[in-house]
N, C-alpha and C positions, 0 to 999 in steps of 0.2 A: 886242540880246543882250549880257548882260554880257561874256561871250568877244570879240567885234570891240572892234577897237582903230583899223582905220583901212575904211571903206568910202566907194567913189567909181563915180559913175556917170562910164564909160568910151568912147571912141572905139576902135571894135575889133569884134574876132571877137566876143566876150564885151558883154553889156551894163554888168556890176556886176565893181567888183574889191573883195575883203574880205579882211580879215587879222585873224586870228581866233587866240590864242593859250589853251592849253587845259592841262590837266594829264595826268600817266599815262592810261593806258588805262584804259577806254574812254571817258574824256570826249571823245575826239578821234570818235568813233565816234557817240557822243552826240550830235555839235555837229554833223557833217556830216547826222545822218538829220534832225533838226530844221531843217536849211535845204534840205532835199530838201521837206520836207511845207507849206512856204512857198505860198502861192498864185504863181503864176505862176514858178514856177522849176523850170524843165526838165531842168538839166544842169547839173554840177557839175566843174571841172578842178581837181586840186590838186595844190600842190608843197609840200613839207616843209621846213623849214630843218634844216638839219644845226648849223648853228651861226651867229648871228647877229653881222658883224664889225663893222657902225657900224651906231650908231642915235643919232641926233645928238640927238634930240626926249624920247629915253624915259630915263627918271629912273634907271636900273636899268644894272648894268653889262652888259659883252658879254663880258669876260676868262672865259676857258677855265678857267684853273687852281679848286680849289674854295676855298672861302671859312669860314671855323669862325666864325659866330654863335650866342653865347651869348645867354642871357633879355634882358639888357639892351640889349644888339644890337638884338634884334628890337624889345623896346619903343620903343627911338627910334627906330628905322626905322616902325612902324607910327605912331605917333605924326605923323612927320614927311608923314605919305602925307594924313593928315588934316588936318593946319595944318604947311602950309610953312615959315610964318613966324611958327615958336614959336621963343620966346628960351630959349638955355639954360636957366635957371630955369625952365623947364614943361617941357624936355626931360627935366630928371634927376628934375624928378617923377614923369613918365611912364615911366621907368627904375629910379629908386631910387637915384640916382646927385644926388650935389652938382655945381649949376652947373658948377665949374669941369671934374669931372669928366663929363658930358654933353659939355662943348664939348671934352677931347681925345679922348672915343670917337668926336664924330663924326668930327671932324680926321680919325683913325683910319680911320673908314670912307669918307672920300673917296679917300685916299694909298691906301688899297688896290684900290678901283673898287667896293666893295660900294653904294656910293651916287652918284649925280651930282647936282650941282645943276646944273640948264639952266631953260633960256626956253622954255617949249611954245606954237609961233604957232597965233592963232586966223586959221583956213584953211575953216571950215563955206562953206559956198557956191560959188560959181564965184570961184578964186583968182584974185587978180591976180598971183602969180607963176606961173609958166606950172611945172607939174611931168610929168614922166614918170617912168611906172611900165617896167620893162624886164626881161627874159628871154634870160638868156645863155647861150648855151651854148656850153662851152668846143673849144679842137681840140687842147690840149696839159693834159698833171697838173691838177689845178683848183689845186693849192698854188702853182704858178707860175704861172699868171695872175690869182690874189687881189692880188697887190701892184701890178700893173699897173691892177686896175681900182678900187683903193682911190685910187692915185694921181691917177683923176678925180675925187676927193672928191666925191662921192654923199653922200645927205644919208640915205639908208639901204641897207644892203651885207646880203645873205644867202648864205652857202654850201646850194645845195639838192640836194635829190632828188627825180627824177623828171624832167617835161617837160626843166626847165631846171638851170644847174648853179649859177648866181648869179640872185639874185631883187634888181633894185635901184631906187633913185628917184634921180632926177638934179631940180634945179630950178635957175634962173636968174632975173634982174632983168628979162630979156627974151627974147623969142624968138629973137634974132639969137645971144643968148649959149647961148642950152640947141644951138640950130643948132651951134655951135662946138664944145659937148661932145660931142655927138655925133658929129660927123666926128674927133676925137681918139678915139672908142670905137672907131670903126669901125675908124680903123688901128691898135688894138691889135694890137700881134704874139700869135699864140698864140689869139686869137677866131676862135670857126667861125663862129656866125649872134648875131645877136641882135633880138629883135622888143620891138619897143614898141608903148603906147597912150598916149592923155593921159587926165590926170584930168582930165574936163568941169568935174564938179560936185563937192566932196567935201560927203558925206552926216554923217559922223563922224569926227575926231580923235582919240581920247582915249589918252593913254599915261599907263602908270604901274595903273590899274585891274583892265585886262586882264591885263598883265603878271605881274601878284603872283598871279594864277590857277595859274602854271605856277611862281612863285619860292616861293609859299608849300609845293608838293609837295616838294621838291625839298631 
C-alpha cells in the first residue's frame, strides 16, 4: 500500500505493526476499511499522532510552526524526492531558478526544517540492530514528560491519541545496550505504564513517499 511507510512482523499481543500516513478525511477511513478486507486480518488497534517530534530516518520536517512554500519551493522539493543527487544546475531547472539561485533556496529550505537531508538504513529483513517499537502512557501533562522521553533519544518520538500517549522506537548496537535504555525509560519520573514489542522482521521501510501523502494535502 502506497500509504505504509514502515510495517514489521512483531513479538506481541498484535502479529503486524504498520504505520500508515494518510491525507484529510476520509483517506484515513479509506485506508483502515481496505486493511480490514485483507485476507487474514481480524482486528485492527489504532493510535493517532497528534504531532510527530523526531523522526530521525524521514526526509520531511516535524516543526509545528507552518511553512509558506511558493512554486518554486515545491518544484525543488518535488524534484529532489525524485533524484536526491541532482546538482543545482537541474535543480533551478526544475524550478526556474539559476544554479546559484536553486542552491540558496535550498540552503533556505533546510535553515528552516522544510527539508532534511538524512541517510535512510536499509533494515528489510531481520535487522541486525535490535529495534523496539513502544506505547507509553503518560501519569503527568504529556508536555512534561516529552522532554524527558526525547531525552532517550529514540530514533522516532509521536505525541498520540488514543491507546497510548507517546508512540516511540528506541534501537541499539546491542541487546545489552537497548536493555539499558530501557531501564532509563522505565525510571522516567512522570511515566505510568509502557509496553513494547520487537520488530522480528521488518516487511517495509520506506520514508519520504508516504509522507508527501499527507505534506502534499496540507
Amino acid at each position: 500500500m502506497t500509504e505504509s511507510t514502515f510495517v514489521a512482523d512483531i513479538a506481541g499481543h498484535y502479529s503486524i505493526d504498520a504505520e500508515v500516513r494518510v491525507g484529510p478525511d476520509p483517506h484515513l477511513r479509506r485506508t483502515l476499511d481496505a486493511i480490514l478486507q485483507l485476507p487474514g486480518v481480524s482486528d485492527i488497534r489504532t493510535t493517532l499522532y497528534e504531532s510527530i517530534e523526531i523522526n530521525r530516518f524521514s526526509p520531511f520536517h516535524t516543526a509545528k510552526a507552518p511553512l509558506t512554500l511558493d512554486e518554486a519551493d515545491r518544484s525543488l522539493i518535488m524534484h529532489l524526492q525524485r533524484d536526491a543527487r541532482s546538482s543545482y544546475r537541474e535543480l533551478g531547472e526544475a524550478s526556474g531558478l539559476s544554479p546559484s539561485g536553486a542552491r540558496l533556496r535550498f540552503e533556505r529550505l533546510v535553515r528552516s526544517g522544510a527539508i532534511k537531508v538524512v541517510g535512510i538504513p536499509v533494515r528489510i529483513g531481520q535487522p541486525d540492530t535490535p529495534t523496539l517499537g513502544l506505547g507509553i502512557r503518560a501519569g503527568v501533562p504529556v508536555n512534561e514528560l516529552l522532554p524527558r522521553i526525547k531525552a532517550l533519544d529514540p530514533e522516532f518520538l509521536a505525541v498520540a491519541i488514543g491507546a497510548y500517549d507517546f508512540i516511540a522506537t528506541i534501537s541499539a548496537d546491542s541487546a545489552s545496550e537497548l536493555v539499558e535504555v530501557m531501564e532509563r525509560l522505565r525510571g522516567t519520573e512522570g511515566l505510568a505504564e509502557v509496553d513494547c514489542w520487537a520488530n522480528l522482521k521488518i516487511a517495509k521501510e520506506q520514508y519520504g513517499q508516504s509522507d508527501s501523502l499527507s505534506a502534499a494535502s496540507e
